[in-house]
LOSEVO-241465 format. One line per field, with one value per residue (C-alpha): y, z, x. Coordinates in nm, 4 decimals, decimal comma. Each point is the difference from the previous one (the first is absolute). Last residue first. Example, Ala and Ser with C-alpha at 12.3 -4.5 7.8 and 13.67 -1.06 7.14 Angstrom:
2
y <- [-0,1060|-0,3440];
z <- [0,7140|0,0660];
x <- [1,3670|-0,1370];
# end
This chain:
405
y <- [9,5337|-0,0054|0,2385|0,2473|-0,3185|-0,1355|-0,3166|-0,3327|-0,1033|0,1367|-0,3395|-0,2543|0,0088|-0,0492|0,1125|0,2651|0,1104|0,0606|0,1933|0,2739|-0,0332|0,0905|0,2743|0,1794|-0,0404|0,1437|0,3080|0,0739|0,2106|0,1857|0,0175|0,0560|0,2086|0,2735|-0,0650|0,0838|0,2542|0,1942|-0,0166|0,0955|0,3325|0,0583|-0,0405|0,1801|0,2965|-0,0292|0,0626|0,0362|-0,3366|-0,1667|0,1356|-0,0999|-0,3381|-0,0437|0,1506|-0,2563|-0,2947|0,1456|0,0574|-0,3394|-0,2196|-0,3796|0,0160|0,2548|0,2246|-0,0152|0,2593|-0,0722|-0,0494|0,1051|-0,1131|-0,3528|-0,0457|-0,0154|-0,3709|-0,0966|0,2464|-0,1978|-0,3355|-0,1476|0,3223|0,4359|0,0273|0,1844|0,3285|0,0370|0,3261|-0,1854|-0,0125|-0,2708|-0,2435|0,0847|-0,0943|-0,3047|-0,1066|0,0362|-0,1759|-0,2686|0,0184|-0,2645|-0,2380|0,3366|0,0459|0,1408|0,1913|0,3962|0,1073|0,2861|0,1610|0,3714|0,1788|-0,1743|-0,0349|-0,1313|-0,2432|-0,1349|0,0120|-0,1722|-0,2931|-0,0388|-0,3068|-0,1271|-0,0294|0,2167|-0,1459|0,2964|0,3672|0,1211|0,4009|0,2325|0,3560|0,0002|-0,3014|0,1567|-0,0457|-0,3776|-0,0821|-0,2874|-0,0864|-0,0065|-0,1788|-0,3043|-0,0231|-0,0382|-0,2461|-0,2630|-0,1531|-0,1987|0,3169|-0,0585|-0,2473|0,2086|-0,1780|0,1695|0,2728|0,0331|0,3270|0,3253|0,2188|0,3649|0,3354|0,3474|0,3455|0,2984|-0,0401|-0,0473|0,0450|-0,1554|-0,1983|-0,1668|-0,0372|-0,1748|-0,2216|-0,1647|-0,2204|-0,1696|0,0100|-0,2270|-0,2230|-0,0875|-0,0850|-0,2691|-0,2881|0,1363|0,0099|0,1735|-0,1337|0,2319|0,3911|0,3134|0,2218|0,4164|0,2578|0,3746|0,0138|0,1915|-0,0618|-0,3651|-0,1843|-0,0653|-0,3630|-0,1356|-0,2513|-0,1489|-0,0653|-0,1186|-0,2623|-0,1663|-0,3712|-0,1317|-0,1992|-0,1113|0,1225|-0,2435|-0,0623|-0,3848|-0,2535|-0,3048|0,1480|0,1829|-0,3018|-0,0353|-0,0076|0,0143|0,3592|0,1309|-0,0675|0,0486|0,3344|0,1440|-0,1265|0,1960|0,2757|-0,0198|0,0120|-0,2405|-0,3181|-0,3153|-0,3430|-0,2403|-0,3900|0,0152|-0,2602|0,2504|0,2373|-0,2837|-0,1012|0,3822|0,0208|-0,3397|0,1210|0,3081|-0,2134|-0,1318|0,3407|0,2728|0,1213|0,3775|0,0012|-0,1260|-0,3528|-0,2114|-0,1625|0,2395|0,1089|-0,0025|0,1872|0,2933|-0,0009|0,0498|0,2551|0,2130|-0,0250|0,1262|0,2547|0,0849|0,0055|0,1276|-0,1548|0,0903|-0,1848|-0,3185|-0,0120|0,0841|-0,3115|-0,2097|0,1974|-0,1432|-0,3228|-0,0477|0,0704|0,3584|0,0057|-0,2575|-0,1130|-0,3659|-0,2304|-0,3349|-0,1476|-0,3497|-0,3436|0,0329|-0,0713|-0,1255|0,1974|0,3163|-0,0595|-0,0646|0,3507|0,2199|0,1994|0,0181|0,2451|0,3218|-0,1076|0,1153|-0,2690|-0,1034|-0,3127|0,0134|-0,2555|-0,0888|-0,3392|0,0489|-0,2864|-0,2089|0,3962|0,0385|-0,3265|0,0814|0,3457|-0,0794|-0,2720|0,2267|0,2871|-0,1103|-0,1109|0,3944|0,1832|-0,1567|0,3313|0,1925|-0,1843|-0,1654|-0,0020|-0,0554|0,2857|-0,1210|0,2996|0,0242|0,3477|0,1435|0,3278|-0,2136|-0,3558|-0,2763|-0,3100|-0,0809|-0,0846|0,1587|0,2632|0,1956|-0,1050|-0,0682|0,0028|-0,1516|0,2439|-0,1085|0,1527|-0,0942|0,2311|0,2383|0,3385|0,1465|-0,3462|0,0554|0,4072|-0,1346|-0,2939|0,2558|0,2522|-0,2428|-0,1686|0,3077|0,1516|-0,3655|0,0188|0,3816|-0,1130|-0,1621|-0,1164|-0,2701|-0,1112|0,3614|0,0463|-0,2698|-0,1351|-0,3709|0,0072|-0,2092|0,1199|-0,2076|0,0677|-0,1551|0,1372];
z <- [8,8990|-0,0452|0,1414|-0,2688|-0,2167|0,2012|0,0948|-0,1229|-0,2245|0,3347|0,1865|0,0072|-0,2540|0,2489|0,3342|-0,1589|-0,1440|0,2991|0,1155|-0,2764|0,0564|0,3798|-0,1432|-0,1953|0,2563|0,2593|-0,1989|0,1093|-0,3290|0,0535|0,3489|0,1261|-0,2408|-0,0052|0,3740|-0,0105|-0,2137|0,2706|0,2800|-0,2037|-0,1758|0,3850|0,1656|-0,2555|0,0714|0,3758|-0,0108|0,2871|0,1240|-0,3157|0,0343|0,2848|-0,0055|-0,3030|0,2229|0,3362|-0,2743|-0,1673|0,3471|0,1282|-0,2277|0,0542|-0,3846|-0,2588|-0,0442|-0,2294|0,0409|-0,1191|-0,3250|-0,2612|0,1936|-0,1962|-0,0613|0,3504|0,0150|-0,2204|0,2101|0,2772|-0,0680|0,0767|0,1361|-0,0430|0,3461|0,0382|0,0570|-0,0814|-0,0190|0,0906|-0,2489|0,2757|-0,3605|-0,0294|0,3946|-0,0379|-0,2833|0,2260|0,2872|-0,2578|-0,1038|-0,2709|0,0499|0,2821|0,1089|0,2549|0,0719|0,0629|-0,0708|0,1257|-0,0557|-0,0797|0,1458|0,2623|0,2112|-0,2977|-0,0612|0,3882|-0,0584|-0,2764|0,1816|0,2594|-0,2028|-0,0300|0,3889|0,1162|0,1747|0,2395|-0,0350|0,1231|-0,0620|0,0299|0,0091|0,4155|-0,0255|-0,2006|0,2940|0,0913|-0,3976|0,0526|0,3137|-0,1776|-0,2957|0,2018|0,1660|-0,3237|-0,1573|0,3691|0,0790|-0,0932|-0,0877|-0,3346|-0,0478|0,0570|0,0446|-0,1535|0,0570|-0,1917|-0,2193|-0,0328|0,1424|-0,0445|-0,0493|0,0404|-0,1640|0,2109|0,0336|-0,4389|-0,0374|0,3238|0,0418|-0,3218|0,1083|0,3266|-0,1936|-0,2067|0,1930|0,1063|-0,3336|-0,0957|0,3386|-0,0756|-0,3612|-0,1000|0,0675|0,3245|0,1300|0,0430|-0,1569|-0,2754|-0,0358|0,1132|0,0163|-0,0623|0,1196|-0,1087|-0,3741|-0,0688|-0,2188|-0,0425|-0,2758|0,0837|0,1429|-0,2278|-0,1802|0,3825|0,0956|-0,3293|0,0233|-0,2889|0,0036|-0,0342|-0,2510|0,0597|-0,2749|-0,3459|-0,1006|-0,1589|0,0141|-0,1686|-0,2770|0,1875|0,1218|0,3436|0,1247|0,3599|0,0574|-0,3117|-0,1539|0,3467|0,0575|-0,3093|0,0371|0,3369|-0,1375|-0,3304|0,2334|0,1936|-0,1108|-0,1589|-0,0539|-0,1914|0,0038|0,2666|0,1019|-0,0198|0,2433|0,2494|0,0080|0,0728|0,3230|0,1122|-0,0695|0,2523|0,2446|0,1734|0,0825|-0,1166|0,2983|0,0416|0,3484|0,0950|0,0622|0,3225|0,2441|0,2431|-0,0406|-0,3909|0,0386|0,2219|-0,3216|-0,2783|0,1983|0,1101|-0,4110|-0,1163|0,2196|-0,1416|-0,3752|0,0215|0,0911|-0,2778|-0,2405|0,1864|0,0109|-0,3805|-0,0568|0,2463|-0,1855|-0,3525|0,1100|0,1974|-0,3259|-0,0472|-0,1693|-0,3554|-0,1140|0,0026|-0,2679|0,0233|-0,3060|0,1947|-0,1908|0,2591|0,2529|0,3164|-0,0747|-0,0365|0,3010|0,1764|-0,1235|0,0137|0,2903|-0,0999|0,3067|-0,2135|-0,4084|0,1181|-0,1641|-0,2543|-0,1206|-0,3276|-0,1112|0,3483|-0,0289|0,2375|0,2824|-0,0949|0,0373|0,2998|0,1789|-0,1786|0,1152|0,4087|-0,0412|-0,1263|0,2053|0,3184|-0,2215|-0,1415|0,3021|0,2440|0,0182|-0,0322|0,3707|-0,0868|0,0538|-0,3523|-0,1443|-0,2279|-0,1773|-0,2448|-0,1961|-0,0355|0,1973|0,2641|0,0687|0,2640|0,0158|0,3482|0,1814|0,3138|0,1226|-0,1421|-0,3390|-0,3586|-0,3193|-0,2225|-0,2798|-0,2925|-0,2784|-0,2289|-0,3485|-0,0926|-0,0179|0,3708|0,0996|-0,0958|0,1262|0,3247|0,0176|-0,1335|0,2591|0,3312|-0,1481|-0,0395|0,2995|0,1609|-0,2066|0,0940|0,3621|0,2490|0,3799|-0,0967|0,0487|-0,1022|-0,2330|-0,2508|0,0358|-0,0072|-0,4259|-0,2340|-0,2543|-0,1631|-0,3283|-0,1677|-0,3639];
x <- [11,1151|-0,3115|-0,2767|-0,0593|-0,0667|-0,2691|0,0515|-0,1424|0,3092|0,1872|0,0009|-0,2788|-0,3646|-0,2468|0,1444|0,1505|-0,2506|-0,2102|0,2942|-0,0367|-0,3645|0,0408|0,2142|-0,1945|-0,2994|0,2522|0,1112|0,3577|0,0630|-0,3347|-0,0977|0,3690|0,1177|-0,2929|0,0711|0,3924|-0,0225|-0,2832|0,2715|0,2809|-0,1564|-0,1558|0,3447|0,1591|-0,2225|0,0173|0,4049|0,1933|-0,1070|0,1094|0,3293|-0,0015|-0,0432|0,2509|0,2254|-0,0618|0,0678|0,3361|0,0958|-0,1546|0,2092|-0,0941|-0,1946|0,0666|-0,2555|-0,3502|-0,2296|-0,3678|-0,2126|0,2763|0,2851|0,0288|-0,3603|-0,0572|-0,1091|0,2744|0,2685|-0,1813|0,0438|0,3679|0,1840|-0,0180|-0,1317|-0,3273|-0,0946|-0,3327|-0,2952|-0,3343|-0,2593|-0,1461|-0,0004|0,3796|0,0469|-0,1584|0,1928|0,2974|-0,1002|-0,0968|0,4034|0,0684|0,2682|0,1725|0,3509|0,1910|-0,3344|0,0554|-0,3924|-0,1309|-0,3074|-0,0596|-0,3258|-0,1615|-0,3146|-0,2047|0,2635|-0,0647|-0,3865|-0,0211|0,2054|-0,3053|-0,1084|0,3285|-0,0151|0,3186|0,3029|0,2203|-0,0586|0,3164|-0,0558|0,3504|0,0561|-0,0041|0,2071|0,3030|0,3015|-0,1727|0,1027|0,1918|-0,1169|-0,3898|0,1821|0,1276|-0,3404|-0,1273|0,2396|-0,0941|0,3368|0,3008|0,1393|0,1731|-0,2634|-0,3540|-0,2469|-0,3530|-0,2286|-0,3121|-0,1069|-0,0426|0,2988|-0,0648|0,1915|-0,1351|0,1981|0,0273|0,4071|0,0372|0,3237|0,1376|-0,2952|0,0801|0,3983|-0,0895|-0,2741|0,2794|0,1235|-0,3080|-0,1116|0,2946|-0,1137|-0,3351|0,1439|-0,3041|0,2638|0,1581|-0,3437|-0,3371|-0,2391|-0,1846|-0,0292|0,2468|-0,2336|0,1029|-0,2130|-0,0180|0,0056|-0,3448|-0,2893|0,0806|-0,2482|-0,3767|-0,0573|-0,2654|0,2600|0,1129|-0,3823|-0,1151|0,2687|0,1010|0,0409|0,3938|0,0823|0,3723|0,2538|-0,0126|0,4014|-0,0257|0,2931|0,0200|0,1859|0,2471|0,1589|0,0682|0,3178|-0,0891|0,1938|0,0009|-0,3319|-0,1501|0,1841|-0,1263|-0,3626|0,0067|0,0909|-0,2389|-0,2617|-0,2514|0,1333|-0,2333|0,1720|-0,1736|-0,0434|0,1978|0,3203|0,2619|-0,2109|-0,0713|0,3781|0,1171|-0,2392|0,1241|0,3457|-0,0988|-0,1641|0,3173|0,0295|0,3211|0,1375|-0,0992|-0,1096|0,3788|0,0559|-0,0064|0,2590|-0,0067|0,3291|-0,0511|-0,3301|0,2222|0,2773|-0,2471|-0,1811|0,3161|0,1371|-0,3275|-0,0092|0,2878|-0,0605|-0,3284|-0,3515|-0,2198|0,2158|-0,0123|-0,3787|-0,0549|0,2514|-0,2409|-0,3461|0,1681|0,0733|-0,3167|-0,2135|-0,1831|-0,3200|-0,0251|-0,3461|0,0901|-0,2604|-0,0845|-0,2566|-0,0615|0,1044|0,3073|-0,2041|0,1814|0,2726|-0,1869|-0,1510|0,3100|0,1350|-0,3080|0,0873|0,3882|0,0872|0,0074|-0,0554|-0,3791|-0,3266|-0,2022|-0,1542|-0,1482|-0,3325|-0,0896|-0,2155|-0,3446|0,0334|0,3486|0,1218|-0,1654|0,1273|0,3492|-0,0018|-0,0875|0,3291|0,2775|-0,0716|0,1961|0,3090|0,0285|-0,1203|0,3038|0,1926|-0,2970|-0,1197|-0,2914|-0,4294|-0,1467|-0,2167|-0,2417|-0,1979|-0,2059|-0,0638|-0,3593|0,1703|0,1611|-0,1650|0,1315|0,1437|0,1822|0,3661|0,0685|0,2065|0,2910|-0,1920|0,1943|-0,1469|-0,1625|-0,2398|-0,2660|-0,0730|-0,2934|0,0393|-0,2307|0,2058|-0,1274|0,1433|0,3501|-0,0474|-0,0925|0,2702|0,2294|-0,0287|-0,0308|0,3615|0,1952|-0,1292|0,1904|0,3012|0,0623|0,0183|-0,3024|0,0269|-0,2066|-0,3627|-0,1510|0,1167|0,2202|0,3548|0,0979|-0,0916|-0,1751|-0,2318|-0,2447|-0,1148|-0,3220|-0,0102];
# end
């Protein structure tokens, strides 16, 4: 098959987010099958054609919010050139939208990661009841909305999933909220998680032979639980006062603050600095490193489609705590690959930790669970075929059975 893949995100010409590793790992493991695949995406710069790991690339210079009508034109020169036979592309900011429109002939299928509607509610939750209040009321003065509003592209997002060919989610989670939330039927709807290439350098990593560091992993917002660690870390030093914590990842705005998250947790925490490491964005090259230098990850999301942090940590052999929402009890095998707590409660969260970190044993069972589960279950050939299905046969007919709903 010729596939082209359509999505604003994609390294290095965009700041890049689960969709865009999403992308770079099936287009690889798409072509590494036989099939032609293609990738358009978006560019913080300039516009250009260019080849990644045997894949082509046109990246087409746009602000995201604008991707969708910007695309339209560079696909239907190189579609009128080689004849795409599926069209895929993100359910977030309706990539494929106009193109599908344009060609409805075209095979169109929306691999569901987290639509507007359901990062705006996510938004609102993280904030708290008065907070919420204070923000609502300052964007009123100023004649704006809150960060949560609801975007004009979320019923774009919802028209390009009713109108695919197929519709592909990540987990059962996200599947569920789909089918509820959009009203989509369950037949058009396939559960296949993302394919994501094995790492040599994360499955070498020999398991935790101590519990003495603890890395919180992945951008640091409201949304990933920044701030339900945050809260918790007093009580984990408390019990645990030789124990190491970490910060991996990028900093992002923070809206209860209006400010840099970060910053806000560095005050936060200013009495606990000496115990503390901020280690700010890391290269996912150098991420083998980061695992390597810790024992138990952390991961307090408000909510997670699928969870690549996650699946990273299992193939690390990395002892979890993870929030017991959307994909990770899947992920985890429902507590039997990693601790599972309830989510925005950092004293069921800062126990869990510890008693993790009191215990090297479970940490190694845990650790070497979740890789056996991550390289077999989470196989990426398995489910690059799973997908490939998909795209020829449409919704869960071409699925494999332990992944339908």
């Amino acid at each position: 098959m010729r596939i082209a893949l359509v999505s604003f995100e994609y390294s290095p010409f965009t700041r890049v987010g689960g969709i865009g590793i999403y992308v770079r790992h099936a287009s690889a493991l798409l072509r590494e099958q036989g099939h032609t695949v293609e990738v358009f995406c978006g560019s913080d710069t300039e516009s250009g054609v260019s080849k990644e790991e045997g894949v082509r690339v046109e990246r087409i210079a746009s602000h995201p919010e604008q991707f969708r009508e910007a695309v339209l034109a560079p696909f239907l020169k190189r579609h009128a050139e080689v004849v795409f036979d599926v069209l895929e592309g993100p359910d977030y900011g309706a990539d494929t939208l106009r193109i599908a429109e344009r060609l409805p002939e075209l095979r169109h299928v929306v691999r569901l990661h987290s639509p507007s509607a359901l990062l705006a509610r996510l938004w609102r939750d993280s904030c708290g009841p008065l907070p919420r209040v204070r923000m609502t009321l300052g964007a009123w003065r100023r004649g704006s909305y809150p960060p949560w509003h609801v975007v004009a592209q979320a019923g774009l997002e919802q028209e390009a999933v009713r109108q695919a060919s197929a519709v592909i989610a990540p987990s059962k989670a996200m599947a569920a909220w789909a089918i509820k939330a959009w009203g989509l039927g369950q037949d058009r709807i396939s559960v296949v998680p993302c394919p994501y290439r094995l790492d040599s350098r994360l499955t070498s990593l020999p398991l935790p032979h101590n519990s003495a560091t603890v890395s919180f992993v992945g951008r640091i917002d409201r949304l990933k639980g920044a701030h339900v660690f945050a809260e918790a870390i007093p009580r984990i030093l408390k019990k645990c006062p030789g124990l190491r914590i970490r910060f991996v990842g990028r900093s992002t705005y923070c809206p209860v603050t209006k400010g840099d998250m970060l910053e806000h947790l560095k005050s936060r925490l200013k009495k606990f600095a000496s115990c503390i490491d901020f280690v700010g964005p890391v290269a996912y090259e150098k991420m083998n490193e980061e695992y390597a230098a810790t024992d138990v990850c952390v991961l307090p999301t408000l909510w997670e489609s699928y969870g690549l942090v996650c699946l990273e940590s299992m193939l690390a052999g990395r002892a979890i705590v993870a929030s017991n929402v959307g994909a990770l009890p899947e992920l985890l095998d429902h507590g039997k690959c990693g601790q599972l707590v309830d989510a925005r409660h950092p004293r069921l969260l800062a126990d869990a930790i510890v008693d993790l970190v009191e215990s090297q044993g479970m940490c190694m069972q845990m650790g070497q669970r979740a890789r056996e589960r991550a390289t077999s279950v989470y196989d990426p050939e398995h489910l690059i075929r799973a997908q490939i299905k998909c795209y020829a046969d449409g919704a869960v007919k071409g699925c494999p059975e332990r992944f339908c709903l």
